[in-house]
Backbone bond lengths (Angstrom), bond angles and torsions (degrees), N, CA, C in turn:
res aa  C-N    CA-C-N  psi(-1)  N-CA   C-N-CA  omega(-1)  CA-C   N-CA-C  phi
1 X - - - 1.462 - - 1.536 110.07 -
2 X 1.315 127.91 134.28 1.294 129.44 -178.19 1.358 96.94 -115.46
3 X 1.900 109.96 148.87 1.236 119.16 -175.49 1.320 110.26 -111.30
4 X 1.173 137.12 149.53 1.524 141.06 -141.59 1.768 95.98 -150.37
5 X 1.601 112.50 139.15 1.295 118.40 -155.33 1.346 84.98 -145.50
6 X 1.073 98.00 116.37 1.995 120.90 -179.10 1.359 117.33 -78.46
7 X 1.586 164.11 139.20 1.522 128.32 137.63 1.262 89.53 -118.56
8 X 1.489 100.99 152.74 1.561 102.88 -176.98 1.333 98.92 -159.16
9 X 1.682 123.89 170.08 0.877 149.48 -145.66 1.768 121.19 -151.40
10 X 0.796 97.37 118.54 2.202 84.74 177.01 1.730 97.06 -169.74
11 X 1.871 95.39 169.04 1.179 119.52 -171.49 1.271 104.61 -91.67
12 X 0.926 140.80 118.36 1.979 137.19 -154.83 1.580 94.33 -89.29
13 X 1.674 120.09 -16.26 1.511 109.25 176.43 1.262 131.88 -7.24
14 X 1.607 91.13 -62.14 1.682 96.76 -144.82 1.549 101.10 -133.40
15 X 1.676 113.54 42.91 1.114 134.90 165.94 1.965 120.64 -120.35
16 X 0.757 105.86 172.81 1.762 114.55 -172.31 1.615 92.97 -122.10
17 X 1.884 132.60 33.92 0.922 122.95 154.31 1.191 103.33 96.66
18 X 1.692 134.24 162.32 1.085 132.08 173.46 0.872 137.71 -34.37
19 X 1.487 114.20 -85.04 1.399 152.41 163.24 1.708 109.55 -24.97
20 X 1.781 102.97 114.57 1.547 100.55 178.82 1.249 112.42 -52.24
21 X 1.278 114.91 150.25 1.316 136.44 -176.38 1.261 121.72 -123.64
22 X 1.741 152.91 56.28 1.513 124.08 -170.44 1.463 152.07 -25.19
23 X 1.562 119.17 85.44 1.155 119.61 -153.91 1.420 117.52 112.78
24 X 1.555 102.56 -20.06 1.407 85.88 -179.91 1.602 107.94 -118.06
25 X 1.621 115.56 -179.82 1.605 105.45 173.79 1.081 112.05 -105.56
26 X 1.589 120.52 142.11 1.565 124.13 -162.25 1.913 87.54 -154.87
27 X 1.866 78.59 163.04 1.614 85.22 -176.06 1.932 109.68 -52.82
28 X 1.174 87.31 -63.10 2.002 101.84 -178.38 1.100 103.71 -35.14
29 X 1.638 133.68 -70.11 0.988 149.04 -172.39 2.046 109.67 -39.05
30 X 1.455 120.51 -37.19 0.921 118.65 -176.56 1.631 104.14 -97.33
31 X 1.667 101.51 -29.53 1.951 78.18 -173.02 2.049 105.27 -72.72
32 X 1.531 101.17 -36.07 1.241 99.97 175.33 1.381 137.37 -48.47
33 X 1.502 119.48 -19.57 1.301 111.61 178.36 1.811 86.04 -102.79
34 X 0.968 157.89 -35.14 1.179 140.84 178.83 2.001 112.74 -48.95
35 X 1.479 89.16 -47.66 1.518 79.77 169.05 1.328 139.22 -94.22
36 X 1.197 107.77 17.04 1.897 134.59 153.69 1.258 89.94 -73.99
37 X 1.625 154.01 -57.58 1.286 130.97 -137.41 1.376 84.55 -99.35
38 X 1.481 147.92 -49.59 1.128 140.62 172.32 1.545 124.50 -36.23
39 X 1.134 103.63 -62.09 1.599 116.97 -171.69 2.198 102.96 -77.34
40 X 1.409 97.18 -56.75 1.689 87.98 177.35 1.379 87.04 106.02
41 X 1.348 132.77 30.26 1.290 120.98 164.55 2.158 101.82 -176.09
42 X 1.246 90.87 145.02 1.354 106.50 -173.38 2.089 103.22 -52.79
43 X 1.596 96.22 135.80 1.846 91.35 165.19 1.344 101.03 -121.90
44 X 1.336 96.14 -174.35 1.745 116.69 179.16 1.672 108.68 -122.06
45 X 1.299 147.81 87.19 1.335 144.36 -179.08 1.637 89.26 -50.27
46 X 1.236 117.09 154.55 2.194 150.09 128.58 1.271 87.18 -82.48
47 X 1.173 87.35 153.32 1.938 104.30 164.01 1.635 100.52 -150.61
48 X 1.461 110.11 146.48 1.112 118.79 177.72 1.617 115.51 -70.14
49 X 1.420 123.01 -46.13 1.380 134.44 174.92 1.626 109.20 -138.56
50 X 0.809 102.11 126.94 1.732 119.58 -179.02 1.477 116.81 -82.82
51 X 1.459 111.89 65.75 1.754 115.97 -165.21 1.213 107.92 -60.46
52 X 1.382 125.06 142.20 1.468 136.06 177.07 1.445 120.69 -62.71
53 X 1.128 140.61 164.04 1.831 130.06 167.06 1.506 98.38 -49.60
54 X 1.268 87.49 149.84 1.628 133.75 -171.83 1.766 97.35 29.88
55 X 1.641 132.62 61.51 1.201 114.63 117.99 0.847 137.15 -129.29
56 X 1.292 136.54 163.74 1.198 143.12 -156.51 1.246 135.60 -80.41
57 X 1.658 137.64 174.60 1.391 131.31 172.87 1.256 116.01 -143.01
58 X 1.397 114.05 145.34 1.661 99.43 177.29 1.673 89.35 -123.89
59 X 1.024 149.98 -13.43 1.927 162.86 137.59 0.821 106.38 -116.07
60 X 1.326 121.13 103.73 1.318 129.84 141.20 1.155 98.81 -110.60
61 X 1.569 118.93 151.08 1.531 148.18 -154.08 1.486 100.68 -117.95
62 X 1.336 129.78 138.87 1.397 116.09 167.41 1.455 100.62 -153.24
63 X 1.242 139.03 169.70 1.471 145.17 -156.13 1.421 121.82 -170.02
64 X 1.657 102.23 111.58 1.813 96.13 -179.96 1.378 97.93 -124.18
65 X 1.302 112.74 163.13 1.987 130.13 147.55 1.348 94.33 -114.03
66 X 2.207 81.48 137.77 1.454 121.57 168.50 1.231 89.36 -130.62
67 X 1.596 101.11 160.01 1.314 136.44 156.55 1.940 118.66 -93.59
68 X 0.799 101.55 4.25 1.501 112.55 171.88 1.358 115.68 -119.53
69 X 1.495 104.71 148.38 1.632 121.05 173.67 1.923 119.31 -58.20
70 X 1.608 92.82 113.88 1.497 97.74 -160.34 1.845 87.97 -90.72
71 X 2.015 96.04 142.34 1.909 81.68 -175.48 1.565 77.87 -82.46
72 X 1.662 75.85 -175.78 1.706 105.56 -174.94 1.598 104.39 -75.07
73 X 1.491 131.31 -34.17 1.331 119.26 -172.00 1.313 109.22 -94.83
74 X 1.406 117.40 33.84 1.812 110.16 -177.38 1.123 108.34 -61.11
75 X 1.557 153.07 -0.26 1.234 133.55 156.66 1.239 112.36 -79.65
76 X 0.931 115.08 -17.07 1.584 104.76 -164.17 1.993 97.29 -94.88
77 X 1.657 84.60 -39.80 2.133 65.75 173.03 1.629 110.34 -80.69
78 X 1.357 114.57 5.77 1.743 101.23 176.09 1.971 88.49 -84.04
79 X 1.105 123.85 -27.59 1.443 92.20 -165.52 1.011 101.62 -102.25
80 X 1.701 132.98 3.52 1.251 128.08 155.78 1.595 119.79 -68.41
81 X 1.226 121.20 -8.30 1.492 124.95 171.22 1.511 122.37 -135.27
82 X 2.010 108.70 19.06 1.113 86.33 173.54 1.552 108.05 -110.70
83 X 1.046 140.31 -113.49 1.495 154.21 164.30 1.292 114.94 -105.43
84 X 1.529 104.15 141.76 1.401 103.99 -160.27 1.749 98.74 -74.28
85 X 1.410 144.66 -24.38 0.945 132.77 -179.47 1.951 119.28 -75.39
86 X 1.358 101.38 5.69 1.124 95.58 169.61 1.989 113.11 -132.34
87 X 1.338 117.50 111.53 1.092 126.92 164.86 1.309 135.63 -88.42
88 X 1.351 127.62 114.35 1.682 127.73 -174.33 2.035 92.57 -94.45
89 X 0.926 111.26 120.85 1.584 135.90 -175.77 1.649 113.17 -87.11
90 X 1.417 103.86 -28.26 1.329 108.75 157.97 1.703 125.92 -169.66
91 X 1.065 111.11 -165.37 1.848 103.47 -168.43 1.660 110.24 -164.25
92 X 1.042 126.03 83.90 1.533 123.61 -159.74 1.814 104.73 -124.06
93 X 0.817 98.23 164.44 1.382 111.73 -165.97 1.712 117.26 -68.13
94 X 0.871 158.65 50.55 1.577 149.02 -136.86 1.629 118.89 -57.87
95 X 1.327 114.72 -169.91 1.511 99.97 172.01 1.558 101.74 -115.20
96 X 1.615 109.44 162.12 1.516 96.94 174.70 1.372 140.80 -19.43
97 X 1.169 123.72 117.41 1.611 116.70 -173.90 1.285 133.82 96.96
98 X 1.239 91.27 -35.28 1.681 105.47 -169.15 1.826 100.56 -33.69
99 X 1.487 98.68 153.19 1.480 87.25 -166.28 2.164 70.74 -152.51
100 X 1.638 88.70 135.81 1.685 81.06 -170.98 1.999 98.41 -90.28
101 X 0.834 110.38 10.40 1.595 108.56 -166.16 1.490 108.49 -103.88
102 X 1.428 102.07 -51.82 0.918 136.45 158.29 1.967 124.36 -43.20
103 X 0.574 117.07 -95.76 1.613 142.87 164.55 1.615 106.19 -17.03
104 X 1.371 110.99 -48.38 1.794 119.60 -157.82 1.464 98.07 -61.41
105 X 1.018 109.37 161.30 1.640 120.61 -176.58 1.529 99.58 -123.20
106 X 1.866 122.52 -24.44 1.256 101.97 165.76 1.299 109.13 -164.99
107 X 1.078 139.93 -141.35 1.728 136.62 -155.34 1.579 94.05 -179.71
108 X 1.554 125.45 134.64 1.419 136.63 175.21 1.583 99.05 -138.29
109 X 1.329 102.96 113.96 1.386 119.57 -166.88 1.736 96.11 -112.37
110 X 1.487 127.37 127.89 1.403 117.22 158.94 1.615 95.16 -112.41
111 X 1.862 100.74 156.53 1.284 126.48 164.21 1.112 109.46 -107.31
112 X 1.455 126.27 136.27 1.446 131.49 160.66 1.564 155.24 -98.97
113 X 1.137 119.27 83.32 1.154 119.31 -168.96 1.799 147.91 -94.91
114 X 1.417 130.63 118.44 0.914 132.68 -123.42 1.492 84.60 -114.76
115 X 1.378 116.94 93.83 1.796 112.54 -158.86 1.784 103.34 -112.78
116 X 1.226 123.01 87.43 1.327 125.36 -168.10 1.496 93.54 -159.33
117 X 1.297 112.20 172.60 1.681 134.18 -170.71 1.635 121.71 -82.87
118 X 1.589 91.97 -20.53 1.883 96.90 173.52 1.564 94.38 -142.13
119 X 1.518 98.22 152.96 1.675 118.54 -158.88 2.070 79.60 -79.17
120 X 1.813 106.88 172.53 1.329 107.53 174.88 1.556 90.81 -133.68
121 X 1.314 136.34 116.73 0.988 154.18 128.67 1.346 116.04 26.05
122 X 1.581 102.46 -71.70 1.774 119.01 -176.31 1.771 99.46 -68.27
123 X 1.196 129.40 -6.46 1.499 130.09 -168.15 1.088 105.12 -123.84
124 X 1.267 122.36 12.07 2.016 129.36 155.14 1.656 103.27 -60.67
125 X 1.261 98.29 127.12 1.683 109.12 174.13 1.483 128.18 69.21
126 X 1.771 95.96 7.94 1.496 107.27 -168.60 1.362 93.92 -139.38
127 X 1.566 144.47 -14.73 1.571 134.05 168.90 1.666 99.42 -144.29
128 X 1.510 107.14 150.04 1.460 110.96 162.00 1.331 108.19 -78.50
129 X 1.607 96.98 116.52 1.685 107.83 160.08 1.643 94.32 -50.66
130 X 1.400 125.43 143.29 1.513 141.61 151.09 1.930 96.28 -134.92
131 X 1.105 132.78 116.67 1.026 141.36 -176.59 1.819 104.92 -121.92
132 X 1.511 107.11 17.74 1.581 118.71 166.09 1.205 117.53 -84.54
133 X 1.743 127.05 169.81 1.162 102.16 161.78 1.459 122.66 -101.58
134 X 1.375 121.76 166.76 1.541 148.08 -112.08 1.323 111.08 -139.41
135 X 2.119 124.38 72.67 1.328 100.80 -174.79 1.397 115.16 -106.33
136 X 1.465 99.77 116.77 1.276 113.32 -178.35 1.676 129.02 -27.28
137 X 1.484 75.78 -66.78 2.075 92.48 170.69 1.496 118.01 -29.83
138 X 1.738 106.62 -60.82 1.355 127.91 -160.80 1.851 95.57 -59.86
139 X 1.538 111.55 -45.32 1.398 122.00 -174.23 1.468 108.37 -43.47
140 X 1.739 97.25 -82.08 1.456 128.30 179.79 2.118 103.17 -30.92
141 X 1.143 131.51 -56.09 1.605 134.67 169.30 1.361 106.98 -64.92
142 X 1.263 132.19 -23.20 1.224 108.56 169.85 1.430 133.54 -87.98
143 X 1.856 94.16 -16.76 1.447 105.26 175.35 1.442 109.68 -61.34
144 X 1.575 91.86 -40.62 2.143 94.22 -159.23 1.627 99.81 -69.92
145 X 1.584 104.89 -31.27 1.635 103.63 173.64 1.780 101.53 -37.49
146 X 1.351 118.83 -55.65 1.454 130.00 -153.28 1.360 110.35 -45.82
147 X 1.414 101.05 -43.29 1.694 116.50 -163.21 1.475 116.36 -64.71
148 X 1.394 116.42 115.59 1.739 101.74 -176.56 1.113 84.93 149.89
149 X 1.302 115.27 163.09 1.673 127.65 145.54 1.871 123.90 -57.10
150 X 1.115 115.09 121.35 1.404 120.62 -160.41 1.334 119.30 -157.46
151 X 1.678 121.69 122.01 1.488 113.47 -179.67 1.250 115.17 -64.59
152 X 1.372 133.10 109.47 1.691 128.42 148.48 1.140 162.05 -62.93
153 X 1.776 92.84 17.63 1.459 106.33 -169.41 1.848 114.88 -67.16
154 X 1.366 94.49 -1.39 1.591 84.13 159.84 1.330 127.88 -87.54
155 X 1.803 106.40 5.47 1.327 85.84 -166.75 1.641 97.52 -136.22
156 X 1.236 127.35 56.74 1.579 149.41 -152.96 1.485 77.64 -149.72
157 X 1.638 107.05 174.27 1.252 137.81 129.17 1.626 134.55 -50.40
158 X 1.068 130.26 122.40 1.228 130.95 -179.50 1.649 108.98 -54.67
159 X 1.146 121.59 -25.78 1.679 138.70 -159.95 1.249 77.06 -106.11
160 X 1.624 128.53 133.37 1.487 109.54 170.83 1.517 89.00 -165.35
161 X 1.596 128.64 169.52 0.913 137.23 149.01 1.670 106.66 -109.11
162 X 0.818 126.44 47.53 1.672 139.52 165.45 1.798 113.81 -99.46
163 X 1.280 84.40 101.15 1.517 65.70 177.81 1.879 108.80 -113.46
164 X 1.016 135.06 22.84 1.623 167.35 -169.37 1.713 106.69 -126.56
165 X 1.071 126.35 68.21 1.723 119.95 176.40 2.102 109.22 -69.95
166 X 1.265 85.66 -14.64 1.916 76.82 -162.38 1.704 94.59 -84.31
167 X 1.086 94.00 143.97 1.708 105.17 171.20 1.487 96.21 -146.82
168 X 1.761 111.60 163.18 1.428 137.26 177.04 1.334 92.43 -120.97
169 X 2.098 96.66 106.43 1.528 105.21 153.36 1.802 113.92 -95.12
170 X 1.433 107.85 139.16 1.645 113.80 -157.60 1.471 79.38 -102.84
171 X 1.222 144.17 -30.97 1.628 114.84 165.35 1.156 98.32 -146.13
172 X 1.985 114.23 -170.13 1.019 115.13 -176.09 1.451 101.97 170.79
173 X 1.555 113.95 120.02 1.483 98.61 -162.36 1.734 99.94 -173.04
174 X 1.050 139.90 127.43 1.101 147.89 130.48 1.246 132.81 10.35
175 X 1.418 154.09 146.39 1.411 139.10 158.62 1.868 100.43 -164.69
176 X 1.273 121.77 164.13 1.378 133.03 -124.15 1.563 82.48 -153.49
177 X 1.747 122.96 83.22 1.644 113.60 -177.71 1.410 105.23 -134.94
178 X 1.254 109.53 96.09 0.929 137.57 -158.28 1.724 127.04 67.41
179 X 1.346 113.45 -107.64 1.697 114.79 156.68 1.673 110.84 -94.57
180 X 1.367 113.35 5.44 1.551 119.95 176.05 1.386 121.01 -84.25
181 X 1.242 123.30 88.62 1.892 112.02 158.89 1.350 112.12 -40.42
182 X 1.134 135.46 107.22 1.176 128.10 160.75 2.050 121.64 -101.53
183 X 1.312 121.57 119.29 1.573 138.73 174.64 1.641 106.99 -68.85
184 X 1.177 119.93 87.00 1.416 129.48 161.10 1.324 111.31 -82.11
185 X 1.491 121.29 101.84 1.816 145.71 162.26 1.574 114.96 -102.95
186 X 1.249 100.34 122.33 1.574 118.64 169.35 1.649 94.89 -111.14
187 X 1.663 97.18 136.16 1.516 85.03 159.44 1.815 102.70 -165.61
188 X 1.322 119.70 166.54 1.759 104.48 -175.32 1.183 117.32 -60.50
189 X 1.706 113.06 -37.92 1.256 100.73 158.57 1.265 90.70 -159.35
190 X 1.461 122.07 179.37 1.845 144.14 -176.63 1.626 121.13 -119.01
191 X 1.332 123.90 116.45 1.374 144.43 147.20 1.727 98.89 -25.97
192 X 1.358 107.46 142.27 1.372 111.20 157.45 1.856 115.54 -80.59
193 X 1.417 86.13 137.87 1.419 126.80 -178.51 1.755 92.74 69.01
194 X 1.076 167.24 71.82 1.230 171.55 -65.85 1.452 108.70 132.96
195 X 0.607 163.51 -0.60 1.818 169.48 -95.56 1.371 91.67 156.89
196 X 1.521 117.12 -68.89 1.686 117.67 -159.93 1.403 96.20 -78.61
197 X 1.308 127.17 -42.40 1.849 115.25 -171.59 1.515 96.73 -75.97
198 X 1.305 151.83 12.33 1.568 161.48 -133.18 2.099 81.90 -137.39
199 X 1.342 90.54 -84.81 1.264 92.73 169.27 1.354 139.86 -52.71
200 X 1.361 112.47 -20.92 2.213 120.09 -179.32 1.391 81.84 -65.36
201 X 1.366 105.06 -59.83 1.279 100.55 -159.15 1.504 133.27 -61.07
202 X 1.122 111.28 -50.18 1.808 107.08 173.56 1.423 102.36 -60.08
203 X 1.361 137.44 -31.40 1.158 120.02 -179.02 1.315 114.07 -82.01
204 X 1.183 123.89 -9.92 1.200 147.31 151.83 2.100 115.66 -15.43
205 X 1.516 83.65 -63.72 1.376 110.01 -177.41 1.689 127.38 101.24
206 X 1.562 94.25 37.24 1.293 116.26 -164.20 1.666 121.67 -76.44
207 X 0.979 145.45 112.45 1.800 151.92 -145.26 1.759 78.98 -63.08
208 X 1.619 101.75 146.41 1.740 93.33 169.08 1.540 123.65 -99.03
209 X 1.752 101.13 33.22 1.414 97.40 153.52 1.353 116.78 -123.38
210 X 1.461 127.36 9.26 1.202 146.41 156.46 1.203 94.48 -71.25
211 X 1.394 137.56 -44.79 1.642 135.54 -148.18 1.641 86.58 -97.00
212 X 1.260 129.72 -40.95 1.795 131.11 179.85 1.582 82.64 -55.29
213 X 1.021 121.23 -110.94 1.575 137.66 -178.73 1.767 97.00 12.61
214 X 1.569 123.85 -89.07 1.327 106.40 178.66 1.249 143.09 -28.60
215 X 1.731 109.14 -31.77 1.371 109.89 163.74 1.113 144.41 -78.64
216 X 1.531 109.72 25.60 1.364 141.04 -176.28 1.326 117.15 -110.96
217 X 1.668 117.84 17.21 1.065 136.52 -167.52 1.409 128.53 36.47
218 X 1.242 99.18 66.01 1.448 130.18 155.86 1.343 132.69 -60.38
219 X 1.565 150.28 132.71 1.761 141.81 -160.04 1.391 78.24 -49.56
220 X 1.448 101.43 -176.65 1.249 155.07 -179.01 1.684 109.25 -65.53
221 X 1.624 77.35 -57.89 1.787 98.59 -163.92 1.744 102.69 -78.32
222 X 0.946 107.74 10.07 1.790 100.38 164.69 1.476 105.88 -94.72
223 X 1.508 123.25 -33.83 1.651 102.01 -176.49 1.346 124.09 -112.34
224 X 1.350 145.50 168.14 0.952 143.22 -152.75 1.588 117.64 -51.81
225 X 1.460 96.37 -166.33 1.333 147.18 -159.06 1.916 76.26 -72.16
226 X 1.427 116.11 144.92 1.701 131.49 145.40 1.713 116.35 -81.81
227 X 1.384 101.84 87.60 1.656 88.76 172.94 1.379 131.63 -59.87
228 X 1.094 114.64 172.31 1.782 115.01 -167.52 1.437 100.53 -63.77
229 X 1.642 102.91 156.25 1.624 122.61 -176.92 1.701 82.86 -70.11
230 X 1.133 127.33 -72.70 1.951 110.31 -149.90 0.897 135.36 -47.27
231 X 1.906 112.37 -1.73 1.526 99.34 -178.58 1.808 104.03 -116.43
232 X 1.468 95.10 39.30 1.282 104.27 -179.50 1.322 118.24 -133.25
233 X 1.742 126.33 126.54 1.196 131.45 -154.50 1.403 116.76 -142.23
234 X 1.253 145.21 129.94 1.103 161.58 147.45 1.351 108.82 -34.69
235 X 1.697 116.86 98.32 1.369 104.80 179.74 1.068 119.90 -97.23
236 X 1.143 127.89 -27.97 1.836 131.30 174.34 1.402 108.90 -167.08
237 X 1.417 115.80 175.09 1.474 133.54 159.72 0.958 122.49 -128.31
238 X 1.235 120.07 131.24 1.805 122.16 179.60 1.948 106.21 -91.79
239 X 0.902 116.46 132.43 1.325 120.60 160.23 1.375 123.78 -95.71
């Protein structure tokens, strides 16, 4: 059996999220039947992070075993037959086992924010317009609050199949690119919607010992607002 190591890339727009879905369109769902017509036999994707509808990826990692001879240009015929919003960037051979879900040691997720007085056109579906005002300070302390090992059950769904709230985020920090705030999070791994309720909230305008306090696993219903999936992206995985 040979193990096969995916990286890929797509616009989470105009998907219902990774994870196959019946009936619906999802990332898996599209690379998987492309690589049934390639290969001539059904696979199973790993995925490193399982992004929710409409967000995005610029690496995402994914990982199958076949029993058949993989050609050498399978990226190039996956993006010759898949959708143009989804690009696999490369396709290499792995070593026994490799398991991409499995294996990762961590996940770097950025949020994007487009914090000015008029929305920009070219940044529809790609940054949250916030046209409020924006205190840096309050941001910047709540990020570094973030960093550490910390329960998040405030910042999940109350309805959850989580039954593990504590995670170790290894950074977490702010950055200023161009008119974009952008939220750089590393962490071992991420709660669904966790990033965006991370983000309602500091933008929220939350004191950062009200914002310490939540990470002490506090309900749900103490911290903010879930910001929108599009300005949220899967930036890499470290193995």
């Amino acid at each position: 059996m040979a193990t096969v190591r995916l990286e890929i890339s797509y616009d989470g727009s105009g998907f219902r999220g990774w994870a196959a879905q019946p009936g619906l369109r999802t990332v898996q769902g599209e690379l998987e039947t492309a690589l049934a017509t390639i290969l001539r036999e059904p696979v199973q994707l790993s995925v490193a992070g399982r992004t929710d509808a409409g967000v995005h990826a610029r690496a995402q990692v994914a990982s199958f075993q076949t029993g058949v001879e993989v050609p050498d240009d399978l990226a190039r015929r996956l993006n010759g037959l898949g959708p143009p919003d989804i690009a696999v960037t490369a396709a290499s051979e792995a070593h026994e086992g490799f398991d991409a879900r499995r294996d990762a040691r961590s996940r770097t997720y950025c949020y994007r924010v487009l914090a000015r007085d008029a929305p920009d056109p070219l940044e529809r579906g790609r940054a949250l317009w916030w046209p409020h005002r924006v205190d840096r300070e309050l941001l910047e302390a709540c990020a570094q609050a973030t960093a550490g090992t910390h329960d998040f059950t405030a910042f999940t769904p109350s309805q959850t199949e989580h039954v593990r709230f504590e995670r170790d985020v290894l950074r977490c920090e702010w950055r200023q690119q161009g008119e974009v705030l952008v939220l750089l999070i590393e962490a071992d791994a991420f709660m669904r919607n966790m990033v965006r309720v991370l983000v309602g909230t500091m933008l929220g305008g939350v004191e950062p010992d009200g914002f310490r306090r939540l990470l002490e696993g506090r309900p749900r219903s103490e911290a903010g607002a879930t910001a929108p999936a599009h300005g949220l992206y899967l930036e890499s995985v470290r193995y």
